[in-house]
C-alpha positions as CSV (number, residue, x, y, z in Angstrom):
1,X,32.3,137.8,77.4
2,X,29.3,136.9,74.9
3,X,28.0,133.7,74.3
4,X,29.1,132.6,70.9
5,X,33.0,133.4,72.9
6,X,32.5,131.5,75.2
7,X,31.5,128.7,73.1
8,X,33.7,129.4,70.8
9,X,36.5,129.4,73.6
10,X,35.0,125.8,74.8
11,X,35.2,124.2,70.9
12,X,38.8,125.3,70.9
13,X,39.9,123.3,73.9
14,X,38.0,120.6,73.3
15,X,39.8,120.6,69.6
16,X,42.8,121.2,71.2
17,X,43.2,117.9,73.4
18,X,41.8,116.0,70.7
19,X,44.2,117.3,68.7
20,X,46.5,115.8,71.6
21,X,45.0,112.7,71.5
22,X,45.2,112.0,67.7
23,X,49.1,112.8,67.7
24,X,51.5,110.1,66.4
25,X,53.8,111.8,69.3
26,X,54.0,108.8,71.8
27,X,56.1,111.5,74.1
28,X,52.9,113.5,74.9
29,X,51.5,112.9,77.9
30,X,47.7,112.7,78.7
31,X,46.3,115.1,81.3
32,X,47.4,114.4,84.9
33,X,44.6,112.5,86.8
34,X,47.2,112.5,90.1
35,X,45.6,115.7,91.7
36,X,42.7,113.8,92.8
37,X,42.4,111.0,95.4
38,X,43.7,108.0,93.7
39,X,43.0,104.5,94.6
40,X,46.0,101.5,94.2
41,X,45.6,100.3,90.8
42,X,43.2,102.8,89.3
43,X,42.8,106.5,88.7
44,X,40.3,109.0,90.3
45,X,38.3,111.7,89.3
46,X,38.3,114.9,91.1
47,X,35.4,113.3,93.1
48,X,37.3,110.4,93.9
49,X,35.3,107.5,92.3
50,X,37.8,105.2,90.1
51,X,37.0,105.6,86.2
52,X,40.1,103.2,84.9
53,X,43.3,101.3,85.4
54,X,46.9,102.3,84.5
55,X,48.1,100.0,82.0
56,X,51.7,99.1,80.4
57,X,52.7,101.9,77.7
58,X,53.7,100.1,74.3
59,X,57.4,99.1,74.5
60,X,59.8,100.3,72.0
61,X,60.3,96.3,70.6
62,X,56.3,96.7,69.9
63,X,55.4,96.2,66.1
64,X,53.7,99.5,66.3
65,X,54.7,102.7,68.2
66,X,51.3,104.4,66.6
67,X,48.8,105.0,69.5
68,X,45.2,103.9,68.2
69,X,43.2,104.7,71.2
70,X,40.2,103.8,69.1
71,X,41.2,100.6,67.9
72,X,40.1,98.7,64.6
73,X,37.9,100.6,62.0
74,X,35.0,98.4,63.5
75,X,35.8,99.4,67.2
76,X,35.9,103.2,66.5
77,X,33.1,103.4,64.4
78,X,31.8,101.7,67.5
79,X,33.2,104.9,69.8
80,X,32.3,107.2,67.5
81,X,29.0,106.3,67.2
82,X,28.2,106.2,71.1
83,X,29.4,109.7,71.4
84,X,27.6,111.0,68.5
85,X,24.8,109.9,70.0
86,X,25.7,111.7,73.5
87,X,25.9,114.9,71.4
88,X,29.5,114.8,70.8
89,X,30.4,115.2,67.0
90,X,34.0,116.1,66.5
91,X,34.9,112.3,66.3
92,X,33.2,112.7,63.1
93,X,34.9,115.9,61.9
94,X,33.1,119.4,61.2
95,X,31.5,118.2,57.8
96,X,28.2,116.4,60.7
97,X,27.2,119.3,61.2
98,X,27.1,121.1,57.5
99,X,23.4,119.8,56.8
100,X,21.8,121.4,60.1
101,X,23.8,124.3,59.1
102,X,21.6,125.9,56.6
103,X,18.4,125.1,58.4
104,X,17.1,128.5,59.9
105,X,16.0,128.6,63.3
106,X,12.3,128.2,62.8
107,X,12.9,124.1,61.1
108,X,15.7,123.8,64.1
109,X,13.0,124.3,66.6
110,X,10.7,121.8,65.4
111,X,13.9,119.5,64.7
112,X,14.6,119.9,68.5
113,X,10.8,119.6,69.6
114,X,11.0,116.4,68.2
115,X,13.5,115.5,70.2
116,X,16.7,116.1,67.8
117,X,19.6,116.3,69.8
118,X,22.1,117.9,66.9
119,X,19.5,120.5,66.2
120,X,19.5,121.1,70.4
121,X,23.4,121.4,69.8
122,X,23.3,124.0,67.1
123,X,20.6,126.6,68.5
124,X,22.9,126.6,71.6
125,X,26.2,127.5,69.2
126,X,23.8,130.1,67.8
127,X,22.4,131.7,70.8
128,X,23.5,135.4,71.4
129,X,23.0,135.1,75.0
130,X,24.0,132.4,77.9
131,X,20.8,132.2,78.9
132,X,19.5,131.2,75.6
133,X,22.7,128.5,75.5
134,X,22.1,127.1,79.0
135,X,18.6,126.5,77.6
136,X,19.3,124.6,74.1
137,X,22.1,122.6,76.4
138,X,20.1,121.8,79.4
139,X,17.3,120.6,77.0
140,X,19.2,118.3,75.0
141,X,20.9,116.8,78.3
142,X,17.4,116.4,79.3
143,X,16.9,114.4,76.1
144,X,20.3,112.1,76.5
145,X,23.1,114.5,75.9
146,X,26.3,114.3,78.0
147,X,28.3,116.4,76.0
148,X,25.9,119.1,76.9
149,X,26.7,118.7,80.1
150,X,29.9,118.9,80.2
151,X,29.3,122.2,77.9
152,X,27.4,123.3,80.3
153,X,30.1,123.0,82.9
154,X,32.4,124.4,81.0
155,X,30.9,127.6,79.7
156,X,30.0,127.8,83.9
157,X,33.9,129.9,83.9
158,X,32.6,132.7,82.5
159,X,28.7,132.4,83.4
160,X,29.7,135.1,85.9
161,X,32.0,136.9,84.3
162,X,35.5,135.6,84.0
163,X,36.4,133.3,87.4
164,X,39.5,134.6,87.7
165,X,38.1,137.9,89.2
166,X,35.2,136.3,91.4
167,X,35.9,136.2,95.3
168,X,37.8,133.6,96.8
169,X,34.8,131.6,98.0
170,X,32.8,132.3,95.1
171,X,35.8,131.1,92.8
172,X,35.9,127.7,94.9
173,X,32.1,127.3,94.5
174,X,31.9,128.0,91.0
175,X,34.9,125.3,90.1
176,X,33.0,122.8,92.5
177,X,29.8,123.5,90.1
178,X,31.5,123.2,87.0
179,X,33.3,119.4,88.5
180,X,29.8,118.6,89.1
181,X,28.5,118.9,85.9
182,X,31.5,116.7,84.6
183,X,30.8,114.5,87.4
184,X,27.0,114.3,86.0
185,X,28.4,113.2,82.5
186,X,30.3,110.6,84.4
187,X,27.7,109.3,85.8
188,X,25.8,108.9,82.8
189,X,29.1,106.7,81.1
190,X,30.6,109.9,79.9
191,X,34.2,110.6,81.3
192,X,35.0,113.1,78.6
193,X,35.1,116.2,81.0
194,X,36.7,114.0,84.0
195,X,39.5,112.8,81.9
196,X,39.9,116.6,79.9
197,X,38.1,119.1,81.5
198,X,38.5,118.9,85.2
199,X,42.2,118.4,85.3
200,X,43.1,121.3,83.2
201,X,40.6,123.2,86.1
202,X,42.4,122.4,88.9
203,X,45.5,122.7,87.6
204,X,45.2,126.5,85.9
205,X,43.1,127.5,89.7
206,X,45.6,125.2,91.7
207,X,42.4,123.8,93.6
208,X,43.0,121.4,96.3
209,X,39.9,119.2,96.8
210,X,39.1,118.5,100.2
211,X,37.1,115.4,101.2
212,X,34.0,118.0,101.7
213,X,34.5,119.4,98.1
214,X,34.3,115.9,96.9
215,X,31.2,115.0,98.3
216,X,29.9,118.5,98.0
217,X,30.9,117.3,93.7
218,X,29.1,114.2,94.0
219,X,25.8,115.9,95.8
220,X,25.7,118.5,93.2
221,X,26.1,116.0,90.4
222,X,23.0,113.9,91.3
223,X,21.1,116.8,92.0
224,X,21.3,117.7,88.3
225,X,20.8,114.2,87.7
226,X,17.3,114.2,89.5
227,X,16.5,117.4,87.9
228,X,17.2,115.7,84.5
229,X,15.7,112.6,85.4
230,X,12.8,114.4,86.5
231,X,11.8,116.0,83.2
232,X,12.5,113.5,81.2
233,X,9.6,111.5,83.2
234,X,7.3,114.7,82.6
235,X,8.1,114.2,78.9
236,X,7.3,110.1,79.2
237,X,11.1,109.7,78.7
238,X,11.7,107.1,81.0
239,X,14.9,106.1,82.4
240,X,18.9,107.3,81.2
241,X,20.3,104.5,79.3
242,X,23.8,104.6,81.1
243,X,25.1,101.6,79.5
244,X,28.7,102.1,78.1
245,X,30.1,99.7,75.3
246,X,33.1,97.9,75.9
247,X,35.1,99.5,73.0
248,X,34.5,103.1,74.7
249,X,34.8,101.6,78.1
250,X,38.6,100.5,76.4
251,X,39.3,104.0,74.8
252,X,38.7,105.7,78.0
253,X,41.8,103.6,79.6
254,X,43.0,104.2,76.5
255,X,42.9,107.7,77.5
256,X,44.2,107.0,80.8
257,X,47.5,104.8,80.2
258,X,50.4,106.8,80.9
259,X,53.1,106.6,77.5
């Protein structure tokens, strides 16, 4: 499968749940978190480590049955913001990008040698090849992008071909890679790919994580987080700011509450 595919094939989920998540349907559910280890009173990731709290769905005598996971205009601006900065965009709809659109790859370069993250993002929609992608991605996680990573992770299905037709070992080593990378966002305040991603994963490959998966997960994750870490001190970077705001912290159990 080429590369602008595969990325093509990652938007379109991506669209697809928040598509989900922006529905006035209060039936829909949000993705099962129940496959992984859960602890009383919270939900786990696949790795096991607790990202939120079940909370009361709104009652039918509520004055509102409209689910606002963002909140307020000030509170999502808020949300939107933070992810926009962790190279997520949709929030914002597909008009962000139309400036960085017409620049041609030469004045993208030197946007992303600068450091620009959005330019980082659209050399990797652009590249013909995954190895050119992994690049542009893996470079602007370097510089702070989480979405990256969990683009990264993603586009990891069909790095090899398509996963359904690698060996049975192989498979279960390549969906353990691709949980790392969300894991990595995680760890970095972003439980995008935890909360979307890796359910959908183990549910389409019926995966049943053993205690040595999830620590095999969590050892892969901060070995990309080293790596990253690592660069960004050869670059005079300094430290990941993993700090998460309070309105994102509420959208993710936002995310979470069961309807």
């Amino acid at each position: 499968m080429s590369t602008n595919k595969v990325v093509s094939a990652v938007l379109i989920v991506f669209f697809l749940v928040v598509g989900m998540y922006l529905s006035l349907k209060n039936q829909e559910k949000l993705p099962d978190l129940s496959l992984s280890t859960s602890n009383e009173g919270g939900v786990a990731t696949p790795s096991g480590n607790k990202v939120g709290e079940h909370k009361s769905p709104v009652t039918s005598g509520s004055k509102s049955s409209i689910w606002n996971p963002m909140g307020g205009a000030i509170s999502s601006e808020e949300i939107k913001k933070w992810f926009a900065e962790r190279g997520n965009y949709k929030f914002y709809g597909p008009d962000i990008l139309s400036d960085y659109q017409g620049y041609d790859m030469e004045t993208l370069s030197r946007l992303s040698d600068s450091g620009d993250i959005k330019a980082m993002h659209v050399m990797a929609d652009r590249a013909t090849n995954f190895d050119d992608m992994k690049k542009h991605l893996w470079r602007a996680a370097v510089y702070g992008s989480t979405e990256a990573l969990i683009q990264l992770g993603a586009s990891n299905e069909n790095s090899e071909g398509s996963i359904k037709e690698l060996p049975g070992e192989r498979q279960r080593e390549k969906i353990l890679e691709i949980l790392s990378y969300y894991e990595v966002a995680q760890m970095r305040g972003d439980w995008w790919g935890n909360i979307t991603g890796a359910p959908s994963l183990i549910d389409r490959f019926q995966v049943e994580l053993s205690e040595n998966d999830k620590l095999l997960i969590k050892q892969g994750a901060e070995q990309i987080y080293n790596n990253l870490q690592a660069q960004r001190a050869v670059l005079g970077l300094g430290e990941f700011d993993n700090s998460v705001p309070d309105e994102v912290i509420k959208f993710y159990e936002e995310m979470l509450r069961p309807l």
